[in-house]
N, C-alpha and C positions, 0 to 999 in steps of 0.2 A: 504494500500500500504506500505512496507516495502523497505527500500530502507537501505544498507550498509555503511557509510560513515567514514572517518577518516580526517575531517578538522574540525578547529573548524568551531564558529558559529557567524554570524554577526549582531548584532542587531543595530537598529537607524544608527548615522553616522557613530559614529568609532565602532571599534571592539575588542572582546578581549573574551577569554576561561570564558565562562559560565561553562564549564563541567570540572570543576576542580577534581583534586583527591580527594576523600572523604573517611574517614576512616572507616568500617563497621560499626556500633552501634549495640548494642545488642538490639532484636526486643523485641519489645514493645505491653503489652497487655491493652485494654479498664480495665480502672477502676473506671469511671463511669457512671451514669445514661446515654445510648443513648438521645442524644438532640431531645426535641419534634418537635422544626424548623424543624430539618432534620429528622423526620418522615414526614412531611407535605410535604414535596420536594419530597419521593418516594411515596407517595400515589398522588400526585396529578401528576407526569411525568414518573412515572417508570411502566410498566404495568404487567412487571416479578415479583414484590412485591406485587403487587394488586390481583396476583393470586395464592399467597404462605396462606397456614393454619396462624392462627396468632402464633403459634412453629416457622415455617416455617419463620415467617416473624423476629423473635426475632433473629433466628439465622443469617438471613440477617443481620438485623443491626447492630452485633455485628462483622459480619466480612467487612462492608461498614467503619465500629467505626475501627477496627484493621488496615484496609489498609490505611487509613487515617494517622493514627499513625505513620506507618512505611513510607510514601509515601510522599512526598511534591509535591502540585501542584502551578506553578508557569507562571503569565501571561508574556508573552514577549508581549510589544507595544497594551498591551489591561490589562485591569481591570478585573478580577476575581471575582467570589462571592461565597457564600454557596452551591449556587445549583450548580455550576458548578463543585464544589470539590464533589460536592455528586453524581453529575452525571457518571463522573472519576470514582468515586471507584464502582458503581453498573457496571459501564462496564466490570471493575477489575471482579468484583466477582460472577455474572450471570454466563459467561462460566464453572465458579468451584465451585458454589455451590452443584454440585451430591458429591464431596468431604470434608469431614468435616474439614480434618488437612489442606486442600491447603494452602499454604503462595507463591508468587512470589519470586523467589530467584534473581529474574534478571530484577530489578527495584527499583529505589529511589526520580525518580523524573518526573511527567511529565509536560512538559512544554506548556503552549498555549498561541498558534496562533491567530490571531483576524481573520482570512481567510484563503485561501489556499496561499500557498505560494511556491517557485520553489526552485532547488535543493541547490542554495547556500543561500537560505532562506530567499528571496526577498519575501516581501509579498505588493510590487507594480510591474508594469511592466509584460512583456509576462512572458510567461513560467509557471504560477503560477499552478498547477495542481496538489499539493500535499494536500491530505487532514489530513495525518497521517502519521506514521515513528515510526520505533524502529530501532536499530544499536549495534554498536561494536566500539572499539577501545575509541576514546573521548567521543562518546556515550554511550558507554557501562551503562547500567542501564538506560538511558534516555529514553523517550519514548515522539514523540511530536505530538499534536493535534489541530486541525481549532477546532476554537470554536465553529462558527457555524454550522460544520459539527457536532461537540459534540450535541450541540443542537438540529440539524435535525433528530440526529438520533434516539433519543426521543420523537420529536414531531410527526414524520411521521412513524407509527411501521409497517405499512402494504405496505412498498416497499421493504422490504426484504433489507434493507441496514442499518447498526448501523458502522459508521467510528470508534469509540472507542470500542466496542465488538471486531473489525475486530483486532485493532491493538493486544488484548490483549489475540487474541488467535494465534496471530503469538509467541509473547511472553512466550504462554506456549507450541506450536511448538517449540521453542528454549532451552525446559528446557534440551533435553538428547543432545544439544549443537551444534545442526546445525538446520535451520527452514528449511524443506523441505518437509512439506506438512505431515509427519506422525510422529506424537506426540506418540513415543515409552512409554514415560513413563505412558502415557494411554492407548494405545491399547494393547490390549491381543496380543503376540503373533499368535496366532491361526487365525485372523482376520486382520495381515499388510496384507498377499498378496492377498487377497479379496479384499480391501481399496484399494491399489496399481493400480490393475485390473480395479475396479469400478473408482477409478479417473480418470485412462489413460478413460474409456469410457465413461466420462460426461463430458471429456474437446473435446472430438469428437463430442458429439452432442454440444456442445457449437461452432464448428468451421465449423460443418455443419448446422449451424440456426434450431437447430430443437430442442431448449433450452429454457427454462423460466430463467435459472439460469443467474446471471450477465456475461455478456460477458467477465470481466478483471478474473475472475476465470480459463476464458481459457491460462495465462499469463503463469502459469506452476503451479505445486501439492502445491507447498505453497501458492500460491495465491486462489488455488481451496479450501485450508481446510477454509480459512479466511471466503471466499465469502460464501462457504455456509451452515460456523455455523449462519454466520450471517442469512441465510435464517429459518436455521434452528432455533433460538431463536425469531425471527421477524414471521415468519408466518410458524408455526410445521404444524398445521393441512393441507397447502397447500402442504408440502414438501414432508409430509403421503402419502399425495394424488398421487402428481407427480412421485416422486422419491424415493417410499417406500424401497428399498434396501437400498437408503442414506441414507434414516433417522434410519434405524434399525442399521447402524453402526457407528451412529452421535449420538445415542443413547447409545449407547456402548461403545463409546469414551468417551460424557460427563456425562454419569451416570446417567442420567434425562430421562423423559419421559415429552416430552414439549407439546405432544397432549391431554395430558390429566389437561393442564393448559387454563383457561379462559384469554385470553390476550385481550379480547373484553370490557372490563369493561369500562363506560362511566366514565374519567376522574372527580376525583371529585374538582369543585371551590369552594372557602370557602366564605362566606361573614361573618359581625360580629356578625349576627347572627343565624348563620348555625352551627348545630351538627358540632362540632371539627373534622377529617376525623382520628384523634389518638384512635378515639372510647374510649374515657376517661367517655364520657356521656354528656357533659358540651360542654356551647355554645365556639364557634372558639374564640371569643372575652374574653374570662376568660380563654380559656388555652394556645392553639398554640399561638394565637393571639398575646398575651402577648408579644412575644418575640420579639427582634430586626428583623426588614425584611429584607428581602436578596433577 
């Protein structure tokens, strides 16, 4: 859900500009070793990782290590950990992995939520229905997320719902500078007014109940591209199935071919003395193990 706002933002009792002006930094690249903890984080929660060649998966890490770099993740009224930053930046970078150079130009922080919370960022009391948010003006670069929505959306990959995927391909709907459902700087030309077309008639069968897709996709084209990269990254070979036009142009937007990836793989749990899941050779308790838990 993306929502526009230009007030600041209220945390605990009093209040005061979290989103202060910040001066650009010049971007920053990994230089060194990926951390084996946070290989242990995407192999045992990320399913998109578990299905990449191990190239495939190097090059993951090194752009989960890069967005990290450039990106600050930051708890409001909740405690943060490893895997929750690691979980952020594979949201980041799933949607743009078909592209090798992607960098976000229009991000530096995203902030979380301990739940959903409501428009003036109450996270007690009615109204609370926001699972996620990017914006403009005070916002601008911000981008904010329910933890546990973060979570859910990892844990449960076969409801066709990832709250952080969603936000972070509104994000790159925003890059040619208005989020309206077609992400100019990836679609071919040759292929808007088909997508155009095809969205106006998947938000019709969405309003005529004769949809598998999320109902809030029917909300208008920005909210339809969100909803069903997410379908499209959460269950491909379903989307093949259903909605094979979408996906032949979901596929052409994100440069991937997601049916030809195993996202079924039985999660792997480590004990101390279980093959490491870093495929180093060595038991979990002499390498990953080692490390501080998170």
């Amino acid at each position: 859900m993306t929502h526009f706002i230009f007030i600041s933002i209220i945390v605990a009792a009093g209040s005061y500009f979290i989103f202060r002006p910040k001066k650009k930094i010049k971007w920053v690249l990994p230089e060194t070793a990926f951390p084996d903890a946070w290989r242990k984080i995407l192999i045992e929660y990320v399913s998109f990782y578990s299905s990449l060649s191990p190239s495939e998966q190097q090059r993951f890490e090194y752009k989960v290590q890069e967005f990290l770099l450039n990106c600050q993740i930051i708890g409001v009224r909740t405690s943060i950990d490893t895997t929750d930053k690691v979980l952020v930046a594979s949201s980041a970078i799933i949607p743009i992995f078909g592209f090798d150079d992607w960098r976000y130009p229009n991000i530096d922080e995203v902030l979380i939520y301990p739940t959903a919370f409501s428009r003036d960022f109450a996270t007690e009391g009615s109204g609370r229905n926001i699972l996620g948010m990017v914006g403009t003006g005070y916002m601008e670069g911000k981008m904010i997320l329910s933890q546990e929505a973060l979570k859910h959306g990892f844990k449960n990959e076969s409801d066709k719902k990832n709250t952080a995927i969603h936000e972070f391909v509104h994000l790159i709907d925003k890059t040619d500078g208005i989020i309206d459902g077609i992400p100019s700087l990836l679609l071919e030309k040759q292929y808007s007014i088909p997508w155009i077309d095809l969205i106006t008639k998947k938000i019709d069968e969405i309003y005529e109940g004769t949809s598998d897709i999320n109902p809030y996709g029917g909300t208008n084209r920005a909210e339809f591209f969100s909803v069903a990269s997410e379908y499209f990254f959460e269950r491909p070979k379903l989307l093949s199935k259903k909605h094979p036009d979408l996906y032949r142009l979901l596929e052409q937007v994100f440069n991937q071919d997601m049916s030809t990836r195993n996202l079924n793989k039985k999660k792997v749990k480590t004990g101390r003395n279980s093959d490491c899941p870093c495929n180093s050779g060595k038991k979990f308790k002499k390498c990953c193990g080692m490390y501080t838990s998170f």
